[in-house]
N, CA, C and O atoms as a GROMACS GRO file, in nm:
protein
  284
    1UNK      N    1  -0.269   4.580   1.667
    1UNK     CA    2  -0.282   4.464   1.581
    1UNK      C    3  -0.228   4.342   1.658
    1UNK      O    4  -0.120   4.354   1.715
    2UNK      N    5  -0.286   4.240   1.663
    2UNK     CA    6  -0.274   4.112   1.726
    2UNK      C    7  -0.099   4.065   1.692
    2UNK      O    8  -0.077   4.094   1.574
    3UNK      N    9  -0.004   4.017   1.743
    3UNK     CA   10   0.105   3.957   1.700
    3UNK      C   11   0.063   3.858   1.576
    3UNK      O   12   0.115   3.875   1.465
    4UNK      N   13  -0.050   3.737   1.603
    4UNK     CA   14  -0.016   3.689   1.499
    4UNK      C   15  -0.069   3.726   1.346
    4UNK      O   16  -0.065   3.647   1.252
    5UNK      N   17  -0.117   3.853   1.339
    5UNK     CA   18  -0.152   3.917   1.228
    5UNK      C   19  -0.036   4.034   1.155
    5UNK      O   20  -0.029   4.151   1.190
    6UNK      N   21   0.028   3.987   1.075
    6UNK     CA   22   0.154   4.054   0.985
    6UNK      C   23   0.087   4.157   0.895
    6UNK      O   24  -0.011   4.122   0.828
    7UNK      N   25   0.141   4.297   0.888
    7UNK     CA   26   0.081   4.412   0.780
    7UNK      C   27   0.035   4.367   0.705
    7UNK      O   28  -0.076   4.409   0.672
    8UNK      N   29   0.108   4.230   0.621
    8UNK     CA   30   0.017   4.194   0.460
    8UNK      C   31  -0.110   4.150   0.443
    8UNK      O   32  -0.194   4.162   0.353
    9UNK      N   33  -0.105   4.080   0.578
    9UNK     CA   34  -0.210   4.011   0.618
    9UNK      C   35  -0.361   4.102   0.644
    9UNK      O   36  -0.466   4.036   0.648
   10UNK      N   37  -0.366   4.223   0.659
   10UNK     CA   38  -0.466   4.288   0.697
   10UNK      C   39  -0.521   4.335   0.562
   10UNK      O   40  -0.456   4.349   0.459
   11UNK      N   41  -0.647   4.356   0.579
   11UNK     CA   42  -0.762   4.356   0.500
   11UNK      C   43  -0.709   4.455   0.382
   11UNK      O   44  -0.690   4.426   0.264
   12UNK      N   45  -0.690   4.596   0.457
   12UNK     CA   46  -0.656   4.733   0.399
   12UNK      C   47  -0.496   4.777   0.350
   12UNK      O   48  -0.451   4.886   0.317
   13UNK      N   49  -0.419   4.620   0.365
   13UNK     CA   50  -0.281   4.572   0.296
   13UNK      C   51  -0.312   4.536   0.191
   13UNK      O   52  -0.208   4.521   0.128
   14UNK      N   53  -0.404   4.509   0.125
   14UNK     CA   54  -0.420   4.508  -0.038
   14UNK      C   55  -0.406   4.635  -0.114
   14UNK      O   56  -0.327   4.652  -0.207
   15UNK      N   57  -0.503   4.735  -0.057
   15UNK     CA   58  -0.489   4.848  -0.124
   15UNK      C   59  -0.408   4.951  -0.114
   15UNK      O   60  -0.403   5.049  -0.188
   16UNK      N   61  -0.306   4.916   0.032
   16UNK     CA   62  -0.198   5.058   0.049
   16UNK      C   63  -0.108   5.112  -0.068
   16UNK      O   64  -0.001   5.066  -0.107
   17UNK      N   65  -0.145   5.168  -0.092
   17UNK     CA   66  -0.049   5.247  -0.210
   17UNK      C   67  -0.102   5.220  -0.342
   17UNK      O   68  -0.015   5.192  -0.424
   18UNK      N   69  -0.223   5.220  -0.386
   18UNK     CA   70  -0.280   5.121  -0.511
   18UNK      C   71  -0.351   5.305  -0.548
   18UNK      O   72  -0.429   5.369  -0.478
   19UNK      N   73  -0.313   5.330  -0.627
   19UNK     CA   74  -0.351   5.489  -0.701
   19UNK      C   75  -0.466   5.493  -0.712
   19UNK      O   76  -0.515   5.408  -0.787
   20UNK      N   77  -0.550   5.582  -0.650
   20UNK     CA   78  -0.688   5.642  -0.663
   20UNK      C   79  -0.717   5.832  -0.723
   20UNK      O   80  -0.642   5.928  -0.703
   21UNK      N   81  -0.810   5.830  -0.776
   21UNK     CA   82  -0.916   5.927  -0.742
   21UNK      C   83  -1.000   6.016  -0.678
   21UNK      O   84  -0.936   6.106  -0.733
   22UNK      N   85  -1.082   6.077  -0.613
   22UNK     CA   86  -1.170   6.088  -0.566
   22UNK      C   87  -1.306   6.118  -0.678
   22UNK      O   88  -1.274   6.178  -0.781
   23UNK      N   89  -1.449   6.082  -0.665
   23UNK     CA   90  -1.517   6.151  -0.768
   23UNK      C   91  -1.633   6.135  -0.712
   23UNK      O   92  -1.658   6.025  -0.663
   24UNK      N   93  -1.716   6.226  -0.706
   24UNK     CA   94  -1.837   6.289  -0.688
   24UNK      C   95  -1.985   6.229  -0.805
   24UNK      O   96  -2.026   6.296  -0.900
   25UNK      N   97  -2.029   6.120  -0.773
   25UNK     CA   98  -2.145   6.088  -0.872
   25UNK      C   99  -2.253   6.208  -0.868
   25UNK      O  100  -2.305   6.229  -0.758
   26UNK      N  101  -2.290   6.289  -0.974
   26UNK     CA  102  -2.393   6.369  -0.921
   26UNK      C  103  -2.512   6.303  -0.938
   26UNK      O  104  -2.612   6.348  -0.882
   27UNK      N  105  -2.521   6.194  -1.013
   27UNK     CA  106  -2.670   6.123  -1.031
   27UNK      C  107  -2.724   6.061  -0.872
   27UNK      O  108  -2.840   6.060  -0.831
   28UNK      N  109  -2.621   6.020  -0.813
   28UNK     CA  110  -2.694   6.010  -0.710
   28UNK      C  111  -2.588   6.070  -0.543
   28UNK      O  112  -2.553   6.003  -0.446
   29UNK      N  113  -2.570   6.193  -0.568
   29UNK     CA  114  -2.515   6.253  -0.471
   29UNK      C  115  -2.395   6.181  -0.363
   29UNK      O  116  -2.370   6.202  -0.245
   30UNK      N  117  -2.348   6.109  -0.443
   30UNK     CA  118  -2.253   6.045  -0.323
   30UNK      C  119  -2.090   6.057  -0.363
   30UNK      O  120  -2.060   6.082  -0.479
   31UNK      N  121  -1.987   6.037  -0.265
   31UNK     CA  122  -1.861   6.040  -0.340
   31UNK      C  123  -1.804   5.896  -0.302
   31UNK      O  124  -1.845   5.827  -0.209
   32UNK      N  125  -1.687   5.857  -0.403
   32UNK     CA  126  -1.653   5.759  -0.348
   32UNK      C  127  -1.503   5.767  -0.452
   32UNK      O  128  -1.483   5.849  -0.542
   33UNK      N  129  -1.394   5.637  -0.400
   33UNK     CA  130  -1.285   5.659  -0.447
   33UNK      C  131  -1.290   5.526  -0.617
   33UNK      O  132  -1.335   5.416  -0.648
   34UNK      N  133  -1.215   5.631  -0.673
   34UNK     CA  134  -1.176   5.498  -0.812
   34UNK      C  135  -1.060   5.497  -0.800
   34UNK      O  136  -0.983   5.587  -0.767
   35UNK      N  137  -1.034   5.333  -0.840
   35UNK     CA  138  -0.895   5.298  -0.881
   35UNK      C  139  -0.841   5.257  -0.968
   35UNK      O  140  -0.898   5.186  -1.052
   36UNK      N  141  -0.697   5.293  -0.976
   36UNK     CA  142  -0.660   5.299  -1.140
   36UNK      C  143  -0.674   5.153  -1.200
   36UNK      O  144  -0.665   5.084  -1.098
   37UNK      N  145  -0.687   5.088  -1.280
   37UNK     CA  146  -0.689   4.978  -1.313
   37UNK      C  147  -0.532   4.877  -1.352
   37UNK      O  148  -0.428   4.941  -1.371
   38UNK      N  149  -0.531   4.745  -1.360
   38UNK     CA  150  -0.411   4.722  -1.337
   38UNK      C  151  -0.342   4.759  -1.439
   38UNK      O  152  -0.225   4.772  -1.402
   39UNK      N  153  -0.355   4.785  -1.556
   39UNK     CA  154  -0.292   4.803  -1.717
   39UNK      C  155  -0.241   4.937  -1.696
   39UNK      O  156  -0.142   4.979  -1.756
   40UNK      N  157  -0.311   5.010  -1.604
   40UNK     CA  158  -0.211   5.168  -1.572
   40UNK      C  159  -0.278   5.251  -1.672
   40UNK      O  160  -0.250   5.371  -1.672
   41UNK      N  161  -0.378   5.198  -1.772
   41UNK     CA  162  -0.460   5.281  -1.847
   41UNK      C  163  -0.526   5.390  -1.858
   41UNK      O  164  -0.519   5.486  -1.936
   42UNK      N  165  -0.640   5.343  -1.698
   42UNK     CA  166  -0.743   5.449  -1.660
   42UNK      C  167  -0.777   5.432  -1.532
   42UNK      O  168  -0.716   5.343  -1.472
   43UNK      N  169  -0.865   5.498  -1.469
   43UNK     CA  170  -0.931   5.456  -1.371
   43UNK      C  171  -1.073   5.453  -1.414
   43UNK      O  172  -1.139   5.527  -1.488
   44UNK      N  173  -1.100   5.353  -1.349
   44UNK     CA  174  -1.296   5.257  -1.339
   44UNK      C  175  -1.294   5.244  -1.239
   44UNK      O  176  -1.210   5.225  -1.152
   45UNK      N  177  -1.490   5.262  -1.253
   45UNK     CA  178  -1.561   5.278  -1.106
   45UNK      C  179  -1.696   5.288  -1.127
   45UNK      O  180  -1.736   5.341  -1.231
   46UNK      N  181  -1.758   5.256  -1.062
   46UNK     CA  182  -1.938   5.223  -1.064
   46UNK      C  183  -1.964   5.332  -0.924
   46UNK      O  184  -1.897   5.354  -0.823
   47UNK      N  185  -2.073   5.376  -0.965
   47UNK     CA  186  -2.166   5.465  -0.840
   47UNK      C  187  -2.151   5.357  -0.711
   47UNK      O  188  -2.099   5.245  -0.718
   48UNK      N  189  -2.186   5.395  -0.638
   48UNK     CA  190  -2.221   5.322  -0.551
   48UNK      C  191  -2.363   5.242  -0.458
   48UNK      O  192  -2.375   5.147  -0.381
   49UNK      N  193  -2.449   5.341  -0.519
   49UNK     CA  194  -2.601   5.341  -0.532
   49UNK      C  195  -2.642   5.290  -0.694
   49UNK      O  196  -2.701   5.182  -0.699
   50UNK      N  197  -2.621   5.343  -0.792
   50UNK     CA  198  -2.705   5.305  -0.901
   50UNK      C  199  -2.646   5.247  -1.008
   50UNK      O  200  -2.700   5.213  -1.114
   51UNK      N  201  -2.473   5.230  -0.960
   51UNK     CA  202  -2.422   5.123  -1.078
   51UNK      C  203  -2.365   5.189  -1.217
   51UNK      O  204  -2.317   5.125  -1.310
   52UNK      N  205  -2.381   5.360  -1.208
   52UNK     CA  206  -2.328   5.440  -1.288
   52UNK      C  207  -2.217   5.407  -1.308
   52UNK      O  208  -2.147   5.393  -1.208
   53UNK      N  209  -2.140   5.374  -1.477
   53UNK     CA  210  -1.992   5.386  -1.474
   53UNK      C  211  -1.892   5.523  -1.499
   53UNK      O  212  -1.940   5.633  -1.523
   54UNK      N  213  -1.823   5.512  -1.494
   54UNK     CA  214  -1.718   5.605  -1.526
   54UNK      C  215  -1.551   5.580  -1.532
   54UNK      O  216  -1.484   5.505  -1.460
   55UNK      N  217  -1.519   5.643  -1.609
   55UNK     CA  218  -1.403   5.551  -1.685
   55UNK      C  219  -1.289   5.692  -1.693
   55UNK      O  220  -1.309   5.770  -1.787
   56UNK      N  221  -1.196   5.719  -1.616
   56UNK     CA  222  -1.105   5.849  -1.644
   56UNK      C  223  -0.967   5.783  -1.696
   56UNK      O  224  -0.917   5.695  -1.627
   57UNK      N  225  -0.903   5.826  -1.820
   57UNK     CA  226  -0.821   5.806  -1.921
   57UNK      C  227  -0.691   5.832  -1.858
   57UNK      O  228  -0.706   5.917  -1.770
   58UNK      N  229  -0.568   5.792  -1.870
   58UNK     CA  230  -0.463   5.820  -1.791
   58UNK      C  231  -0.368   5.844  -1.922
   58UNK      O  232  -0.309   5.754  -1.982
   59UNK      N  233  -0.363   6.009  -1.962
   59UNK     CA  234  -0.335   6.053  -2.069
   59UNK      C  235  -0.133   6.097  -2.056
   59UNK      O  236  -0.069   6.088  -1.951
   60UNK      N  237  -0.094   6.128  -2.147
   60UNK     CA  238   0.029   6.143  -2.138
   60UNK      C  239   0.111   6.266  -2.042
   60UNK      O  240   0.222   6.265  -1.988
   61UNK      N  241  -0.013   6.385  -2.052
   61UNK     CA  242   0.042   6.479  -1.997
   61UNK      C  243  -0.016   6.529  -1.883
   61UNK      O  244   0.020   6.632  -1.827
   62UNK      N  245  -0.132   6.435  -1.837
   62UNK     CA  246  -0.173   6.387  -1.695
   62UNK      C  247  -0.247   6.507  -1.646
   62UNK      O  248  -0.289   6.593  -1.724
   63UNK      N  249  -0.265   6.513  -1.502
   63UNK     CA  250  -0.346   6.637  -1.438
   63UNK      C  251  -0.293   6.593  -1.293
   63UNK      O  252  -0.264   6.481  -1.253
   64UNK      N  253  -0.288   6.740  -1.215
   64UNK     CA  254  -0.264   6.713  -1.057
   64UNK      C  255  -0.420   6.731  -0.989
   64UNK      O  256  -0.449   6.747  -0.870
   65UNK      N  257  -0.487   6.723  -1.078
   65UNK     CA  258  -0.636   6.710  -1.015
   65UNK      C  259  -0.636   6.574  -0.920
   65UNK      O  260  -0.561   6.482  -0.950
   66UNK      N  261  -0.698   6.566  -0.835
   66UNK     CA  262  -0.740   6.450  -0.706
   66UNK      C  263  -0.894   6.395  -0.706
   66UNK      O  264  -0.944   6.285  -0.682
   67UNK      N  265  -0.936   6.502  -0.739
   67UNK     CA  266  -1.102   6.487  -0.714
   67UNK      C  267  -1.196   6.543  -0.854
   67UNK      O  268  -1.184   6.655  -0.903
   68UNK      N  269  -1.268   6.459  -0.892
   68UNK     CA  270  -1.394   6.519  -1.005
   68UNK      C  271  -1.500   6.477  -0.975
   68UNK      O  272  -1.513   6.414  -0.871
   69UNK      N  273  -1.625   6.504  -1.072
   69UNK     CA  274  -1.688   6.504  -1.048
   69UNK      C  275  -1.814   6.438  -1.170
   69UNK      O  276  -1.842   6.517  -1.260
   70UNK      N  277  -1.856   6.358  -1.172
   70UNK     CA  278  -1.967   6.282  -1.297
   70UNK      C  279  -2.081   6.362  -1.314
   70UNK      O  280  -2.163   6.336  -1.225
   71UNK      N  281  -2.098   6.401  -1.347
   71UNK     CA  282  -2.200   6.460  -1.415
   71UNK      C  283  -2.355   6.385  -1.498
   71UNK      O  284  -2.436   6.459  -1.555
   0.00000   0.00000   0.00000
């Protein structure tokens, strides 16, 4: 990294540590990551090809799941 470019400053310093997902669109075969939203609610996320949403609930007694899958 260049000296005059500081960690915050880099592109992928927005998202370090910002809670994700993994999830599998099956409508159009691709995976990609969701992130939780700022309210700490849920995580949202659109396909990446066709704009599909999906919306996972951030419930009280939670899951150590990482990865799903849309259906």
């Amino acid at each position: 990294m260049p000296e005059w470019m500081d960690e915050e400053s880099t592109p992928d310093s927005r998202l370090a540590g910002r809670p994700w997902v993994g999830v599998r669109f099956d409508c159009c075969g691709v995976y990609c990551r969701v992130y939780k939203r700022a309210d700490g609610l849920a995580y949202e996320g659109r396909c990446p090809r066709c704009g599909r949403q999906v919306r996972l609930r951030v419930g009280p007694d939670g899951t150590a799941a990482r990865f799903f899958v849309a259906e």
